[in-house]
C-alpha positions, 0 to 999 in steps of 0.5 A, spaced: 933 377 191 928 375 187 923 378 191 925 385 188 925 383 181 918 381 183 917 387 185 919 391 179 915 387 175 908 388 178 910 396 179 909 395 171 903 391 171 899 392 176 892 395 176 888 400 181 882 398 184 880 407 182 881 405 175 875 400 174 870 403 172 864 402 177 859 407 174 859 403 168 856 397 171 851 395 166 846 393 172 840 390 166 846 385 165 847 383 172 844 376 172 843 372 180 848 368 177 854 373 176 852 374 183 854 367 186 860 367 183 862 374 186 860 372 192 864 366 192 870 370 190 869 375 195 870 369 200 875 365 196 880 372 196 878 373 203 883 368 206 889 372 204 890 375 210 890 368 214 895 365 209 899 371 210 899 370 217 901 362 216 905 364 210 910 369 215 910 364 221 912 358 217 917 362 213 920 366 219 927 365 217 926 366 209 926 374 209 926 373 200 919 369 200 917 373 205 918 379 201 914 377 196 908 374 200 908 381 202 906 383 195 903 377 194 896 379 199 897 386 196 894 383 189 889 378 193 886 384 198 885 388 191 882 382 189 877 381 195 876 389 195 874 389 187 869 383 188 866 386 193 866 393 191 862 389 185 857 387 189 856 393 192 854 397 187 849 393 183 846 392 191 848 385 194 853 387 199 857 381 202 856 381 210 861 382 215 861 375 219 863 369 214 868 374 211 871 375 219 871 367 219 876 367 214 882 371 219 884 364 223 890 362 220 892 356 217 895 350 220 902 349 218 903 345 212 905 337 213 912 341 210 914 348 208 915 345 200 907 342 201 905 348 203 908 352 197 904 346 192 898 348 196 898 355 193 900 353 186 895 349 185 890 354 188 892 359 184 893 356 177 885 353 179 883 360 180 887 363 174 883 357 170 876 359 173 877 367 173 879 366 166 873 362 163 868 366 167 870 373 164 869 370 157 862 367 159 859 374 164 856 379 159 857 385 164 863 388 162 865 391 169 865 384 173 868 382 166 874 386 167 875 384 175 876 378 172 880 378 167 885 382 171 884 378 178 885 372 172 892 376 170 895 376 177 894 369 179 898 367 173 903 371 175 903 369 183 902 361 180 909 362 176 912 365 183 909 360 188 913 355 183 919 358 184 920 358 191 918 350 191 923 348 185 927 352 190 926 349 197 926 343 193 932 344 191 934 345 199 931 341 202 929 334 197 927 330 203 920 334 202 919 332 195 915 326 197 909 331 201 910 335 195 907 330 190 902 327 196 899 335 196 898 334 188 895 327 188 890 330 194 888 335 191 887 333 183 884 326 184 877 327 184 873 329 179 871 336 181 876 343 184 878 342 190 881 349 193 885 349 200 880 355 202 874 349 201 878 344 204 880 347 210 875 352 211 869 350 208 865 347 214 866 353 219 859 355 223 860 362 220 859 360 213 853 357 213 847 358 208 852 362 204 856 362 197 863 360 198 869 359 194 866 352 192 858 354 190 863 357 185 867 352 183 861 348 183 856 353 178 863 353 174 861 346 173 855 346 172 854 352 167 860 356 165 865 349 164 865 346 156 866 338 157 873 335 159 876 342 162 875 340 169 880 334 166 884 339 162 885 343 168 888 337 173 892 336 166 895 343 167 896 342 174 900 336 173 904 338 168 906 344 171 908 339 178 912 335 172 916 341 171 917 344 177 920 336 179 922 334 174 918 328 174 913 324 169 906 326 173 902 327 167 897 322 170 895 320 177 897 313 177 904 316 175 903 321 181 902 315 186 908 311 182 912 317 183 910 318 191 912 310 192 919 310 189 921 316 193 918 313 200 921 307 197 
């Protein structure tokens, strides 16, 4: 069961949330910035809970993906708490009520396989960003969190993959949402991420950072020029070997997408 082999792996690379050292946090480096993008990552990881929940509902009968998605909202809940213990100590708690917001479920993807795709991409986007972040940020404890929630979306990315090349495998009829999911979310010039799509205009989050005001200060100030190009490129490149399939632009994607609707 390639859960268990998962499970191993993260019994050995796994970090604890008692093992940052938040009596260290350098509060005289802490920019409004860096609390703009805690903030919004407290609110991006806050939605593991519903996708659990969504995950375990459409995948009642895959008792292996099942498993692993138990291990999976383990690391992102850790996450969620890191980022906020965070902001806890250097005094800009995150209130209750927008994180509430976020239990809902989701709604089932258009398939299984296309809702698989969704959290690839959502975890190689986080990756990316958590990654460039923790080498821009200047206070070493938020740059630690980073680093190691970075580390842990890699890995989660690499497992998402695994289960939709499966799925794929057995159920090829799926393969045209797969790349419909690619196409939505890679062809516009700025990162969409399922939590903004899905969940960015709820009441609750009104006149507070979310997911996508960090997505959008990453941009704005942390991005070098061309990586928002060089980050849609990974993704489509990890979709092309995941499928097979030359998807190395967006006009192949929808070459690709017509030749299997045919």
């Amino acid at each position: 069961m390639h859960s268990y082999d998962v499970f191993r792996h993260y019994e050995r690379q796994v970090w604890r949330l008692a093992d940052i050292p938040f009596d260290e946090v350098r509060r005289s480096d802490v920019r409004p910035e860096y609390i703009r993008i805690a903030r919004g990552a407290v609110m991006g990881e806050a939605n593991s809970i519903a996708a659990q929940h969504g995950f375990f509902d459409e995948f009642v009968h895959d008792y292996d993906f099942s498993a692993f998605v138990a291990l999976w909202g383990y690391q992102e809940l850790q996450h969620h708490f890191a980022f906020r213990a965070w902001l806890d100590v250097v005094g800009e708690p995150v209130s209750a009520a927008p994180i509430a917001a976020m239990r809902e479920p989701y709604a089932p993807g258009t398939t299984p396989a296309a809702t698989l795709a969704t959290n690839i991409i959502s975890e190689l986007t986080v990756n990316h960003v958590y990654r460039a972040v923790a080498g821009w940020v200047q206070e070493p404890v938020l740059r630690t969190i980073m680093t190691n929630a970075s580390l842990d979306e890699a890995a989660h990315a690499r497992e998402f993959i695994h289960y939709t090349r499966r799925r794929l495998a057995e159920h090829p009829d799926e393969l045209a949402s797969v790349l419909e999911t690619l196409f939505v979310y890679t062809a516009e010039q700025r990162i969409k991420h399922p939590v903004g799509v899905f969940k960015g205009e709820l009441e609750a989050l009104r006149d507070h950072d979310t997911i996508d005001t960090g997505f959008e200060f990453f941009l704005s100030q942390v991005a070098t020029e061309g990586e928002l190009a060089h980050l849609q490129d990974k993704i489509r490149r990890a979709f092309g070997a995941m499928t097979g399939l030359d998807l190395a632009t967006n006009a192949r994607v929808r070459r690709e997408l017509a030749e299997v609707l045919g």
